[in-house]
C-alpha positions, 0 to 999 in steps of 0.5 A: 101833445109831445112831440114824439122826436123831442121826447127822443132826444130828452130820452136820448139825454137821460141815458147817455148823460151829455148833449154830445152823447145823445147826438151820436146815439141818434145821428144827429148834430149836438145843436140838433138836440139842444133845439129839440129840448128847447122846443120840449120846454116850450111845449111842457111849460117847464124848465126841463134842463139846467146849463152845467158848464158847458153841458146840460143837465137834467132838473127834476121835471126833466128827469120825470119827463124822461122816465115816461119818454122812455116809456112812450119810444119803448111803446111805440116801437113795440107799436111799429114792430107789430105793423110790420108783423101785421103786413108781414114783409120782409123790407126795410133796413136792418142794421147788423153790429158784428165782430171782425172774426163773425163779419167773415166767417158768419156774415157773407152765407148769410147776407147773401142768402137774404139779399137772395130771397129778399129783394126789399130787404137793406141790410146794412153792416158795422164791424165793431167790437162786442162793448161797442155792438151792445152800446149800440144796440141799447142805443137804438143805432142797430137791430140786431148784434152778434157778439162773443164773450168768454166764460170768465170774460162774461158780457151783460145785457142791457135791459130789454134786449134778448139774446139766443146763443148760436154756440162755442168757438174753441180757441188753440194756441198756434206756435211756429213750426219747430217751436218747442211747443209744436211736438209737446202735445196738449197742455195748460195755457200756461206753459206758454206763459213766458213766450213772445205773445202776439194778441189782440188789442187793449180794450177788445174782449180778447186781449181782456180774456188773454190778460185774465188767463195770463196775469201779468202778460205784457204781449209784444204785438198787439194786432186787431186782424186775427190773420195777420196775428197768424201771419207773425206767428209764421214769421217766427215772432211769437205765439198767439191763441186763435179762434177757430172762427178766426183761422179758417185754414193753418198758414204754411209755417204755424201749428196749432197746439191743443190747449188743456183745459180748452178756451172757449168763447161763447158766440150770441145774436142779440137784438132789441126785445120789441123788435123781434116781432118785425120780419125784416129782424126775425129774417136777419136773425134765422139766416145768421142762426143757420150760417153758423149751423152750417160753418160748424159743420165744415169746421168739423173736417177742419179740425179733423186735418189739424189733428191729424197734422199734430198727430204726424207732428207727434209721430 
C-alpha cells in the first residue's frame, strides 16, 4: 500500500517542477520531500527520480506515478469533504488567500460574523496578491481565494477550482484639488495620460491594467497601499486611478474624476471544487458573498456624496 503523504509529495514534485517548489507548497522542508520520495521508491520497487544538477527530475515510472498521485489526493480529498458534510459542522480551519483592498473592506464583516455564529470555526488570513492567491489555492495552501482582475487584465483558473463572481468595482481617477482636471468633468483616461502617475506596484494585477490602458506610461510612484497612493495625491504629487473598494472615503485635499468609458474590475471567490461540500468552506464563502452584498449597498450613498461634491466643483 502507498503511503497516502508520500504520493503527496511525488505529486507536489509533478506540479511545481523542483524539490524547493514542492516543499513550499506543503509546509515542509525540501529534505523533508527528498526523504518522502526516497521512501516512495522503496516502497514502488522502482527508480521514481533522477538527480538533475542539483534537483530532481522525474523518470518515466515516476511520472505514471504522479499521474494516479494525483488522481488518489484529488479522491481523497473529495472523500474528506463529504465527512464534513456528513457530520455537518462548521469547525476546522480555513484559510482565506485575499487581496489588500478586499482584507479591508470585505473581510472584517465577515470574519466577525462567522467567529460570531461559529465558535469551532478557525479561520486564518493571507494578504496576497490575485497571481499568488490562485498558485496558492492550486497548491492546496488555502481554501478559498477572493481575487480581482480586469476586463482586459483576465485571470484563468487552474483546473478544478470554482469560482462565483461577487460583482464590479468601478475605478476613478482622483486628482488634487485644483488641478485642471478636477473641474473637466467626465472623460477617457487618457487625457491623463502625460501627468505625474502615482500606481500600484510592477507584478501586481493593477499596475498590469494601468500599463495596458496607458501604454508607455513610466508611474513615478509606485505604491502598494491604495491609502497612501491617496495620500500623494493630496499632497499634490500626481494623480492615480483608485477602486472604490479601495477609497472608502475622499481625503481632504483630492477629487474624484469620473472616468469615460468606466474601469472596472471584476471581484470573485474562488475555492478548490471538492471542497465545496465541506461547511467550514461553504460558510466562509456565504458570509464574504454577503459582506460585499452588504458594502455595495453603502457604497451606493458614497457615490451619491462624491457626485455631488464633482457637480458643485462644476457649478
Amino acid at each position: 500500500m502507498l503511503d497516502l503523504g508520500r504520493l503527496r509529495a511525488i505529486d507536489a514534485l509533478a506540479r511545481h517542477g523542483t524539490v524547493h517548489a514542492a516543499a513550499a507548497a506543503l509546509h515542509c522542508t525540501p529534505s523533508a520531500v527528498s526523504q518522502q520520495l526516497a521512501k516512495l521508491e522503496r516502497e514502488a520497487g522502482t527508480v521514481l527520480c533522477h538527480k538533475d544538477g542539483r534537483g530532481l527530475r522525474l523518470s518515466d515510472a515516476g511520472r505514471l506515478l504522479a499521474e494516479h498521485a494525483a488522481l488518489v489526493l484529488a479522491a481523497a480529498d473529495t472523500a474528506a469533504a463529504a465527512l464534513d458534510a456528513y457530520r455537518g459542522e462548521v469547525a476546522g480551519e480555513v484559510t482565506v488567500a485575499c487581496f489588500a483592498t478586499a482584507c479591508r473592506g470585505l473581510l472584517p464583516p465577515a470574519l466577525s460574523a462567522l467567529t460570531s455564529a461559529y465558535p469551532r470555526l478557525r479561520p486564518r488570513v493571507i494578504e496576497t496578491n490575485p497571481y499568488e492567491a490562485l498558485r496558492d489555492l492550486d497548491r492546496g495552501r488555502v481554501d478559498v481565494a477572493v481575487i480581482d482582475d480586469w476586463r482586459e487584465v483576465r485571470l484563468h483558473l487552474p483546473a478544478g477550482v470554482s469560482s462565483t463572481v461577487l460583482g464590479e468595482d468601478t475605478a476613478d481617477l482622483v486628482v488634487p484639488a485644483g488641478h485642471p482636471l478636477a473641474t473637466a468633468g467626465p472623460g477617457p483616461l487618457d487625457r491623463a495620460a502625460h501627468e505625474r502617475w502615482i500606481a500600484s506596484p510592477e507584478g501586481t494585477i493593477c499596475h498590469d491594467w494601468l500599463i495596458r490602458a496607458l501604454p508607455g506610461l513610466r508611474p513615478a510612484y509606485l505604491v502598494g497601499e491604495f491609502e497612501t497612493q491617496q495620500a500623494l495625491v493630496a499632497a499634490g504629487l500626481g494623480v492615480a486611478l483608485l477602486p472604490r473598494l479601495a477609497r472608502l472615503t475622499t481625503a481632504p485635499g483630492t477629487v474624484v474624476v469620473p472616468v469615460d468609458p468606466v474601469p472596472t474590475r471584476r471581484v470573485s471567490v474562488t475555492w478548490r471544487t471538492p471542497n465545496y461540500t465541506r461547511p467550514a468552506v461553504k460558510a466562509v464563502i456565504t458570509a464574504i458573498t454577503q459582506a460585499w452584498s452588504t458594502r455595495t449597498t453603502a457604497r451606493t450613498g458614497q457615490d451619491h456624496v462624491d457626485l455631488a461634491r464633482s457637480v458643485a466643483l462644476l457649478s
